[in-house]
C-alpha positions as CSV (number, residue, x, y, z in Angstrom):
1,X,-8.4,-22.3,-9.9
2,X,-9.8,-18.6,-11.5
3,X,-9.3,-15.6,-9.9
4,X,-12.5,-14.2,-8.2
5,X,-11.5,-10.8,-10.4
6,X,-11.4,-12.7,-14.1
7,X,-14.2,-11.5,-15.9
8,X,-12.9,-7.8,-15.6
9,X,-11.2,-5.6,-18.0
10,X,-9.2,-2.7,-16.3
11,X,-7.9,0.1,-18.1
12,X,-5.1,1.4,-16.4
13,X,-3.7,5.2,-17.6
14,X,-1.9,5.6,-13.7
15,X,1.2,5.8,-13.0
16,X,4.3,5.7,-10.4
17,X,2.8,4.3,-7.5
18,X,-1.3,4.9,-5.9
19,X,-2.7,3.8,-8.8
20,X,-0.5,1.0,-10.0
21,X,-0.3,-0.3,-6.6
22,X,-4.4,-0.3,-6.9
23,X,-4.2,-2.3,-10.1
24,X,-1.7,-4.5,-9.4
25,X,-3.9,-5.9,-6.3
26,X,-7.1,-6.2,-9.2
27,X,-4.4,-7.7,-11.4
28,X,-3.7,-10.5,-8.8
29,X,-7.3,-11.3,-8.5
30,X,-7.6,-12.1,-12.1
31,X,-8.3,-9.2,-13.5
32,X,-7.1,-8.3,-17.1
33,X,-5.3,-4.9,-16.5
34,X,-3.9,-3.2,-19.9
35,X,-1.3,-0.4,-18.8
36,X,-1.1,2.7,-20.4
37,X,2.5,4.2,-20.8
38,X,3.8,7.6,-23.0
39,X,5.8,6.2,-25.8
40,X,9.1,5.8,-24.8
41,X,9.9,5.9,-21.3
42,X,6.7,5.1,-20.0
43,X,5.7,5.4,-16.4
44,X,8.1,7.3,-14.6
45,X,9.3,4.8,-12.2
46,X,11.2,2.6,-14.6
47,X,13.7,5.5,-14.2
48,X,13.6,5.4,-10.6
49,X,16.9,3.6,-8.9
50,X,18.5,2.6,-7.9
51,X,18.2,0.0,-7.1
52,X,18.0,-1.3,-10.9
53,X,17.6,-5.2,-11.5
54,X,19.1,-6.6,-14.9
55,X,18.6,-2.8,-16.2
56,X,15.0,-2.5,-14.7
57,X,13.8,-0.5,-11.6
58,X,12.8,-2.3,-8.4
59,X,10.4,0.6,-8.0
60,X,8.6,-0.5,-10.9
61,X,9.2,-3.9,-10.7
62,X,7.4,-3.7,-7.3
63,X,3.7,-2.8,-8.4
64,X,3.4,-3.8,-12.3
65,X,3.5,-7.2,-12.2
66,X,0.0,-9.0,-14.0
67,X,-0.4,-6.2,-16.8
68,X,0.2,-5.9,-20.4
69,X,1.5,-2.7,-21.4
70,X,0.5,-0.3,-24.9
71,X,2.5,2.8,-25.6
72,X,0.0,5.4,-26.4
73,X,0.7,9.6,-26.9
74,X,-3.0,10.8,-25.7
75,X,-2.2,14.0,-27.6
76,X,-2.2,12.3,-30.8
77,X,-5.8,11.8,-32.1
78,X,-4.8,8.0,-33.5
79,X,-3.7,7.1,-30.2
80,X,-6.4,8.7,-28.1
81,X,-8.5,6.8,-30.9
82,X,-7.1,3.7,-29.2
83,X,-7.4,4.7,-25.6
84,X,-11.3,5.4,-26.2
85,X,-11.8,2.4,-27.8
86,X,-10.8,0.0,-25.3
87,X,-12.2,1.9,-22.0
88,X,-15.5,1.1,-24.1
89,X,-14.6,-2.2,-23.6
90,X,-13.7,-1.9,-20.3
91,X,-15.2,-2.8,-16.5
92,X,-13.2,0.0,-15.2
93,X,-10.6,2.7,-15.6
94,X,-8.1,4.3,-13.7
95,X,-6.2,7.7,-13.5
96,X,-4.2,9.9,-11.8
97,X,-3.6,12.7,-14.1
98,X,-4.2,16.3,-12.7
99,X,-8.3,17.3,-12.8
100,X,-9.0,18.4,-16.8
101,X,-6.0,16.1,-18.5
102,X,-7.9,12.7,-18.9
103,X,-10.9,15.7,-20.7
104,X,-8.9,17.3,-22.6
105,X,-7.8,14.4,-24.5
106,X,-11.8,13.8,-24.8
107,X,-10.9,11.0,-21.9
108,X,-12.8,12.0,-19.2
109,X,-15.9,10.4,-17.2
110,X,-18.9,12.4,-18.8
111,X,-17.3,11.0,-22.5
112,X,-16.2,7.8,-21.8
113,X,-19.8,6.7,-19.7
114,X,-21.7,8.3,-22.9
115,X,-19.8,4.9,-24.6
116,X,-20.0,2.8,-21.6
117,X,-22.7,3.4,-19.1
118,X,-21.7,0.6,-16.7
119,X,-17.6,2.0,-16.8
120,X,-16.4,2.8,-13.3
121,X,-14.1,5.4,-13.6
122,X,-11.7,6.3,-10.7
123,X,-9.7,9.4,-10.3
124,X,-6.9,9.5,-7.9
125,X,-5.9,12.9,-7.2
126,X,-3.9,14.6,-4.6
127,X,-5.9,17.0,-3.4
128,X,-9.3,16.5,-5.1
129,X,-11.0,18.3,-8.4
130,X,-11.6,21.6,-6.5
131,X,-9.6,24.0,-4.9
132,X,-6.7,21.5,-4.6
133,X,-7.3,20.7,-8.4
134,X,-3.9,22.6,-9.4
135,X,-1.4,20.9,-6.2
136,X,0.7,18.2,-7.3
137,X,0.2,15.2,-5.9
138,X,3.4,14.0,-4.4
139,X,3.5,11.6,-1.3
140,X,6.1,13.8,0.8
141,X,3.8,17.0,0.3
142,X,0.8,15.1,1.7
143,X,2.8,13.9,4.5
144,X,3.8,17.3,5.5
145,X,0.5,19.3,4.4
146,X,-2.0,16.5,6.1
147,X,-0.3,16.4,9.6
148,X,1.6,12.8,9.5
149,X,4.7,14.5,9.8
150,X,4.1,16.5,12.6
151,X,2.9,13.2,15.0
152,X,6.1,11.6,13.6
153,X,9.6,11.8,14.7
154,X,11.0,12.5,17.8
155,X,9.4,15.3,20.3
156,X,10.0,18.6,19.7
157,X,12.4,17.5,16.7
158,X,11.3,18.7,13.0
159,X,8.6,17.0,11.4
160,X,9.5,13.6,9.9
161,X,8.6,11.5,7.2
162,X,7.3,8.0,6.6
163,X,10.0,5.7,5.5
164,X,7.7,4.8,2.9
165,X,5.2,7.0,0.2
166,X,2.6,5.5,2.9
167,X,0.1,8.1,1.7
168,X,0.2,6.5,-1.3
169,X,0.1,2.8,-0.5
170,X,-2.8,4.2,1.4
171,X,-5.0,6.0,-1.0
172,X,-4.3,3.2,-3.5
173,X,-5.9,0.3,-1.2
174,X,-9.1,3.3,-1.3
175,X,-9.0,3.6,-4.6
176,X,-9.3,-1.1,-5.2
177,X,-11.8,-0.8,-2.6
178,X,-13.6,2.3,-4.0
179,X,-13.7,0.4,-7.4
180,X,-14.8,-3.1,-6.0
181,X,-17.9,-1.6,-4.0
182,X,-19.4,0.6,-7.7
183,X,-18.6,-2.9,-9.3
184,X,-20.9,-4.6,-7.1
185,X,-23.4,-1.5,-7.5
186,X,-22.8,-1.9,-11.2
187,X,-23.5,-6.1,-11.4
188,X,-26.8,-5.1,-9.5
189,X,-27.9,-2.3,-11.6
190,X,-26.0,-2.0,-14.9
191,X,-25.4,1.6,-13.9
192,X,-21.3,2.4,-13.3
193,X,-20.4,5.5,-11.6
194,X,-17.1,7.8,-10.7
195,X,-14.8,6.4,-8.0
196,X,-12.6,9.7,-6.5
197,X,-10.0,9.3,-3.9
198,X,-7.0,11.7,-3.1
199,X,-4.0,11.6,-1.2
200,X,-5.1,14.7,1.2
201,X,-8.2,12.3,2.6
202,X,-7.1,9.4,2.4
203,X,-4.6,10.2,5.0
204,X,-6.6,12.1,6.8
205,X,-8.7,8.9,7.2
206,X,-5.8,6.7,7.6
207,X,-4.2,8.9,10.8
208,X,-7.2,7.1,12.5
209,X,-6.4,7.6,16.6
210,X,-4.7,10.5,16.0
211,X,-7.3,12.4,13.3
212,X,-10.1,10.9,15.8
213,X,-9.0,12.9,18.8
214,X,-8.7,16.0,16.8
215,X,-12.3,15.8,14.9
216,X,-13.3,14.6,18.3
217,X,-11.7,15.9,21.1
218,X,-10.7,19.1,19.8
219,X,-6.7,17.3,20.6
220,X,-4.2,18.6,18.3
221,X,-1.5,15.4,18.8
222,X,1.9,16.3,17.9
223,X,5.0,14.1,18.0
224,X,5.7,11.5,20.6
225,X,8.8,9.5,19.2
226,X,8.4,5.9,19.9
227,X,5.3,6.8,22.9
228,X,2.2,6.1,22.5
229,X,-0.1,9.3,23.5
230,X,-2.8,7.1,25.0
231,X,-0.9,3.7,26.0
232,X,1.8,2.5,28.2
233,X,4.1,0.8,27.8
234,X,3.4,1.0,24.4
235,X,7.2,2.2,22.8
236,X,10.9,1.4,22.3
237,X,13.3,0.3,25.4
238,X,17.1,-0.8,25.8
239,X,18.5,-4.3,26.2
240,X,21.6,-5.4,26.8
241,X,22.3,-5.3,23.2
242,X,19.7,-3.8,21.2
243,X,16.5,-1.5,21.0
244,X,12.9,-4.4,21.2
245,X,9.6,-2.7,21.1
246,X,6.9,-3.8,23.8
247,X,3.5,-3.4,23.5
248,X,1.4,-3.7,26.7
249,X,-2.0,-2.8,25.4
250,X,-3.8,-3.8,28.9
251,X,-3.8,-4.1,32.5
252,X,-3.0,-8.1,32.5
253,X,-0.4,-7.9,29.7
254,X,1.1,-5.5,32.0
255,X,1.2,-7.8,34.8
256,X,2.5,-10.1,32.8
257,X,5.6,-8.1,31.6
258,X,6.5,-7.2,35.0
259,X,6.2,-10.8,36.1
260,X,8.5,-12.1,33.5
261,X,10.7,-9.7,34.4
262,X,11.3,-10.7,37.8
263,X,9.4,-7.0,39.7
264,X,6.0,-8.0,40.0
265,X,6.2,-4.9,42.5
266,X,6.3,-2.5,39.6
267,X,2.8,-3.8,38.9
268,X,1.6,-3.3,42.4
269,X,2.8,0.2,42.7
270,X,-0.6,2.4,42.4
271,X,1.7,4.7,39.9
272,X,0.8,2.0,37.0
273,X,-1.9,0.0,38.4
274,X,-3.8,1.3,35.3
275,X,-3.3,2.4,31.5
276,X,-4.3,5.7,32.7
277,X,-2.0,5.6,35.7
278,X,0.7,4.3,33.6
279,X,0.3,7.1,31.3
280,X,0.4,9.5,33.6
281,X,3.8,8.7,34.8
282,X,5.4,7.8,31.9
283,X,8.8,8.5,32.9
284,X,9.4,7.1,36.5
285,X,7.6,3.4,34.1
286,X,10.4,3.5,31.3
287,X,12.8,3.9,34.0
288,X,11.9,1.1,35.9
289,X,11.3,-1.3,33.0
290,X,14.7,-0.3,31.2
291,X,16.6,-1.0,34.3
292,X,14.8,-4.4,34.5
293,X,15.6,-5.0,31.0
294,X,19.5,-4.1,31.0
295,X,20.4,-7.9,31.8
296,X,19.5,-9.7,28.8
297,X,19.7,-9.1,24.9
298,X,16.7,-8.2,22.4
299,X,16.5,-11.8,21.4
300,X,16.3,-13.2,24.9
301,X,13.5,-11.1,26.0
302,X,11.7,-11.7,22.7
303,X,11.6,-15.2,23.7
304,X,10.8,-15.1,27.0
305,X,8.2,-12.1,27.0
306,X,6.3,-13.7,23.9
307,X,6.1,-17.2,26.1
308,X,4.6,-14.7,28.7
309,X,1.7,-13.6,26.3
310,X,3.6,-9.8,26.2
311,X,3.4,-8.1,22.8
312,X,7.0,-7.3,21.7
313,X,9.9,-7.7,19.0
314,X,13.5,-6.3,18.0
315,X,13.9,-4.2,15.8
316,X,14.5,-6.2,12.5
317,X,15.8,-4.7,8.8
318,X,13.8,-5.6,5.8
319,X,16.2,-8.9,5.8
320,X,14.9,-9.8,8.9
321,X,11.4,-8.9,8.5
322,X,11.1,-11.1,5.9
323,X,13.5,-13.7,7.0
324,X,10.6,-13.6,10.2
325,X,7.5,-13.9,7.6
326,X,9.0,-16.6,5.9
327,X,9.6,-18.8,9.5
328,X,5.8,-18.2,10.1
329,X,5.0,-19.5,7.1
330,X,3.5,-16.4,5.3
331,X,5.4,-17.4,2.1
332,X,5.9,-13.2,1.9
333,X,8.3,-13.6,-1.3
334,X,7.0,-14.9,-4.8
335,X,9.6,-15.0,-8.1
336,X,8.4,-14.9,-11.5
337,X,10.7,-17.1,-14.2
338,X,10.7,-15.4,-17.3
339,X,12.4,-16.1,-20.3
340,X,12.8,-12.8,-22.0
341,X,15.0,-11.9,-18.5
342,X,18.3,-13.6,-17.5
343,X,17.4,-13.8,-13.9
344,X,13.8,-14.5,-11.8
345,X,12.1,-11.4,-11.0
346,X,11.2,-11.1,-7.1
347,X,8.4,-10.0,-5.9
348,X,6.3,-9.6,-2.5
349,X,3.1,-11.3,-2.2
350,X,-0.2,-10.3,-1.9
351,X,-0.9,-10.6,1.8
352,X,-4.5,-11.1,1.0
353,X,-5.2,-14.5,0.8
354,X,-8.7,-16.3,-0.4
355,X,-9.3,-19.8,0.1
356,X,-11.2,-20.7,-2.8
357,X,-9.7,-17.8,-5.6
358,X,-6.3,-17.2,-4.1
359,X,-3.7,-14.4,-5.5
360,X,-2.2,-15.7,-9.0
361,X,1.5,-14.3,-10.1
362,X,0.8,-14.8,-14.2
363,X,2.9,-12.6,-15.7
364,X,6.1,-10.3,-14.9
365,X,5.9,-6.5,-15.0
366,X,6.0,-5.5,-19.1
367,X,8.2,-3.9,-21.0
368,X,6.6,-0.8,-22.1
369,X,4.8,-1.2,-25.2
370,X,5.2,-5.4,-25.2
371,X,1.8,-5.9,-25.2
372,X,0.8,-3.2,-28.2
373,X,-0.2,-6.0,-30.7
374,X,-2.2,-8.1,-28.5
375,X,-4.1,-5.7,-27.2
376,X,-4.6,-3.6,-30.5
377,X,-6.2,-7.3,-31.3
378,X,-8.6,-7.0,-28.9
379,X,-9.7,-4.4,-30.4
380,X,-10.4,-5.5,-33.8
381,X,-12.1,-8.1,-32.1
382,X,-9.8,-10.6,-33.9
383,X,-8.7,-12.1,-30.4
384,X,-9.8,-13.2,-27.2
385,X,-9.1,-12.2,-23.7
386,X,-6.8,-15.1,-22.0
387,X,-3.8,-15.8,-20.1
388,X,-1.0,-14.0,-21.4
389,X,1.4,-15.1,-23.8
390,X,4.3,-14.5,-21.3
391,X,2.6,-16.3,-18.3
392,X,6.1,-17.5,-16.1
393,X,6.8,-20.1,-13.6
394,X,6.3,-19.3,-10.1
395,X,7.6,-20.2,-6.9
396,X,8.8,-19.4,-3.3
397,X,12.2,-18.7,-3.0
């Protein structure tokens, strides 16, 4: 099997997480995606822990695997040299430098598409080329500037963030999308174009419900907790023994929760006969349902509320999320043998799967600069493109 990506050449100059979470999914499609680091360090995540792995961040580890790395100082003319050469070569390139760096190292769109008119370029930036061209683009300042942490966290409470650079995960699934769709434009006409995303609108776009009843409505949401502003029961309730979320999105999963908990009459009262209803009087319904609840653990409910056809589940740890994915047989964990490490490196899968040109794990994330000769070769022209030299075992753990 070939990856539905393989013919493509990706020239990667991102770092720490959008982008090379963007190229990392290309990468696992088949895509060849060359990596370029600053001499030395590299990107700054390998710095990032801990946690550190045999000497190597997990951050990095995390969203670099499939890529050869080159070391290259794009303020030295040489290297630049280098960098120019092989986007002229390339399907596509990607950034996330501040608007003007990639230029001033004579990098930028209008340059590189004079060499290459069918290059997509995309530029990630976190808040666009214009009056937001000088912001840094960090995930916690987009959380707190584009309004996800004032609808998160508990009511009334100070804003809170996403346990995760979500903003980022976000805008980097934009920014694979954003570069598959000018592909496809490009295999039609020959013609590439400029791909921009940013951290500001991507959010904005990914607050969905939320940015819809603002744009809307004229609704300026604010935090809720675990509620749901326009669903209920749609949030966190006590057990015997721990917190389980249920998630009653209708009228008949409602009737079924209440029937598997033995007061169909909760149901029947006109109070929560609808969403609407329910909604309304919030309060009096999460009383009623955590007193029904109080008898039996997390886990029992789980059971028997999923046999009833009612959305819920315990809270789990990453342990038990993952310990869940694996009993429904996503196979979420893959680990790459390599030799030049004394231990496998984990890593999650790609949850996208093809049927005919499924995800491939080739090659574990690089060392920076590793890949320097190789891909100076390509260069000269005096080698070919091709599975890696490092390609590793791979297997579910």
């Amino acid at each position: 099997m070939t990856g539905a990506l393989r013919d493509l050449v990706v020239v990667d100059f991102s770092r720490v997480l959008a982008g090379p979470y963007a190229t990392m999914l290309l990468a696992d499609f088949g895509a060849e995606v060359i990596k370029i680091e600053r001499p030395g360090g590299g990107d700054d995540t390998r710095s990032w822990g801990p946690p550190f792995v045999d000497g190597e961040s997990t951050y990095f580890l995390g969203v670099n695997r499939n890529k050869r790395s080159i070391a290259l100082d794009l303020s030295d003319p040489a290297d630049a040299a280098t960098a120019r050469a092989l986007a002229a070569r390339a399907d596509a390139v990607v950034e996330n430098f501040r608007p003007g760096t990639m230029e001033r190292h004579g990098l930028g769109y209008a340059e590189l598409r004079a060499a290459n008119p069918g290059l997509v370029y995309c530029s990630i930036t976190g808040f666009g080329t214009d009056g937001g061209a000088n912001l840094p683009g960090y995930d916690l300042i987009v959380q707190a500037v584009g309004g996800l942490m004032s609808v998160t966290g508990d009511p009334g409470g100070e804003g809170m963030k996403v346990g995760v650079a979500l903003v980022d995960v976000i805008t980097g699934l934009h920014g694979a999308l954003g570069v598959l769709a000018a592909l496809r434009h490009r295999d039609a006409t020959g013609e590439g174009q400029r791909v921009e995303v940013s951290l500001l609108s991507s959010l904005l776009s990914g607050l969905v419900n939320h940015a819809s009843a603002y744009v809307a409505g004229g609704v300026v949401p604010t935090s809720m907790g675990n509620e749901h502003p326009s669903i209920a029961p749609y949030e966190l309730f006590e057990t015997a023994d721990r917190p389980l979320v249920i998630a009653a999105g209708n009228d008949r999963q409602f009737r079924s929760l209440c029937d598997a908990l033995g007061r169909p009459d909760i149901a029947a009262d006109e109070r929560f006969a609808t969403n609407s209803a329910r909604v309304a009087n919030r309060a009096p319904l999460k009383s009623e349902l955590t007193a029904a609840l109080a008898g039996r653990t997390a886990d029992d409910w789980f059971a028997a509320l999923t046999a009833a056809e009612v959305p819920c589940g315990p809270i789990n740890d990453l342990a038990g999320a993952f310990d869940l994915a694996a009993r429904l047989g996503l196979a979420p964990r893959v680990a790459l043998r390599d030799p030049r490490r004394p231990h496998p490196v984990g890593q999650v899968a790609n949850p996208i799967r093809l049927s005919a040109t499924p995800s491939r794990y080739r090659t574990a994330p690089p060392r920076v600069d590793e890949d320097a000769a190789a891909v100076r070769a390509r260069i000269a022209g005096t080698s070919d493109r091709g599975t890696p030299e490092n390609a590793h075992e791979v297997w579910n753990p």
